[in-house]
C-alpha positions as CSV (number, residue, x, y, z in Angstrom):
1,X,57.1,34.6,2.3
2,X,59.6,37.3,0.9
3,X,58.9,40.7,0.6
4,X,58.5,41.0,-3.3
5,X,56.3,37.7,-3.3
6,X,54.1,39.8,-0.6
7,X,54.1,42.8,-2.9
8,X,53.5,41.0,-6.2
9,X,50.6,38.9,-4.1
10,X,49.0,42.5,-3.2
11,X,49.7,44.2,-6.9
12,X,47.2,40.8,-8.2
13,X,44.8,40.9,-5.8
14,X,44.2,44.7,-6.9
15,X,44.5,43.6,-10.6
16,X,42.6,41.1,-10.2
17,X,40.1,43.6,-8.6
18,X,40.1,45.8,-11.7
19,X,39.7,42.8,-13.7
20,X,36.2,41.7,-12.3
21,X,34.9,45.3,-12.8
22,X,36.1,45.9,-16.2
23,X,36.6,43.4,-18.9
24,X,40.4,43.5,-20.5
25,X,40.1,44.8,-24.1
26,X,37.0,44.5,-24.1
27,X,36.9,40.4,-23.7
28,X,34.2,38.9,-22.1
29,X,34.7,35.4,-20.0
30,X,34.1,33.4,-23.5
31,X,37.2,35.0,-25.7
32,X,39.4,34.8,-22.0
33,X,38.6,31.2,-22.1
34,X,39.8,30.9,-25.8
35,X,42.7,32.8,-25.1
36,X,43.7,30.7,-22.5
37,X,43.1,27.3,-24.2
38,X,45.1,28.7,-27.0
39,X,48.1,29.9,-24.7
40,X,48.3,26.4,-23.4
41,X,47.4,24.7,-26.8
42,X,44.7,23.1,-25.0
43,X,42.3,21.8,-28.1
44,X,38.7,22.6,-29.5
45,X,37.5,20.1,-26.8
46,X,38.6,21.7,-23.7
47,X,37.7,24.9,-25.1
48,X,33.6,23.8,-25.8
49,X,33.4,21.6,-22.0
50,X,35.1,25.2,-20.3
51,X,32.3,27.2,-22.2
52,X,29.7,25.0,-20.6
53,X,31.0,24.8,-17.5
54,X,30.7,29.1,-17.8
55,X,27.6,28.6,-18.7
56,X,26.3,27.0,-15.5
57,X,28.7,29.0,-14.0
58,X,26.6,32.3,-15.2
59,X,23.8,30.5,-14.3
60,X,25.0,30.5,-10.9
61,X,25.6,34.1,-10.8
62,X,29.5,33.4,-10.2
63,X,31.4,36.5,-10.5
64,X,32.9,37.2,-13.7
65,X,36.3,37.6,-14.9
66,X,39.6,36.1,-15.8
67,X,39.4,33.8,-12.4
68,X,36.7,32.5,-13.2
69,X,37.6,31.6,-17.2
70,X,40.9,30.3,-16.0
71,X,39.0,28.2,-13.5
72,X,36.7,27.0,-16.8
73,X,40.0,25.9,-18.4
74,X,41.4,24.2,-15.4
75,X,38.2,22.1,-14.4
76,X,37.5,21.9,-18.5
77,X,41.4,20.5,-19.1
78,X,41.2,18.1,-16.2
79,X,37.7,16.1,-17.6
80,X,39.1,15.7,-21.1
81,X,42.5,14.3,-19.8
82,X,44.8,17.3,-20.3
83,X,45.1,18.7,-16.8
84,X,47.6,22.0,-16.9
85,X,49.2,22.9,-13.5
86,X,47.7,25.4,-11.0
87,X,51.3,27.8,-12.1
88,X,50.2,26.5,-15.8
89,X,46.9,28.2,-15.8
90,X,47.1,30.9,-13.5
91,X,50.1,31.9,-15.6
92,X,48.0,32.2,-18.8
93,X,45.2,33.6,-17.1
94,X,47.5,36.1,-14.9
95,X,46.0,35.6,-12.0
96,X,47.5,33.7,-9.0
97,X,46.9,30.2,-8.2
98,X,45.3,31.4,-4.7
99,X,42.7,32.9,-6.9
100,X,41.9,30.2,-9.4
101,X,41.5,27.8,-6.9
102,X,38.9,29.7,-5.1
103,X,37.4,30.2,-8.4
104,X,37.6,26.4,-9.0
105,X,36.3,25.5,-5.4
106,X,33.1,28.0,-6.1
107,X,32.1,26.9,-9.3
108,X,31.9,23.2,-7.6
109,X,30.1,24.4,-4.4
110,X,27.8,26.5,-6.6
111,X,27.5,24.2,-9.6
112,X,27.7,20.5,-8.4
113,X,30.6,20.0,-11.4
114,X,33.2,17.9,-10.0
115,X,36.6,20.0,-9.5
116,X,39.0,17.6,-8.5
């Protein structure tokens, strides 16, 4: 791993930090989900499963934020057929794909949703 890929990996992480705390502009989980589903013009349908599976997901007491929502989409856009790459969503969700798929592994450990 290069040295910028090292330092972009660390600048996320403490983004990504921030982001769990404090919500960006205000957003909760639901309008990052609907952001995301429109940046990757996912449809209506992905958009109403990824809201459900936030749902049990707060149910859970899974930590909020954009990992989590992109995590939503991914497991959300794989059920109805429409599957977006790891680089896909993480990109919309500006994240890294390390961190959505720990989000997406939780939500199935904690949740009994299938996530793969």
């Amino acid at each position: 791993m290069g040295l910028l890929n090292k330092i972009d990996k660390g600048i996320n992480k403490v983004v990504d930090r921030i982001d769990d705390d404090i919500t960006r502009a205000g957003e909760d989980d639901g309008e990052h989900i609907a952001r995301y589903v429109k940046a990757l013009d996912l449809g209506e349908d992905v958009q109403a499963r990824a809201l459900e599976i936030l749902k049990a997901a707060d149910d859970k007491m899974i930590s909020s934020g954009r990992n989590r929502a992109g995590a939503c989409v991914y497991i959300a856009a794989r059920e109805k057929g429409k599957a977006k790459t790891w680089e896909e969503i993480a990109k919309a969700a500006r994240t890294t794909e390390g961190f959505l798929q720990d989000s997406v592994k939780e939500i199935g450990e904690k949740t009994g949703i299938k996530t793969e």
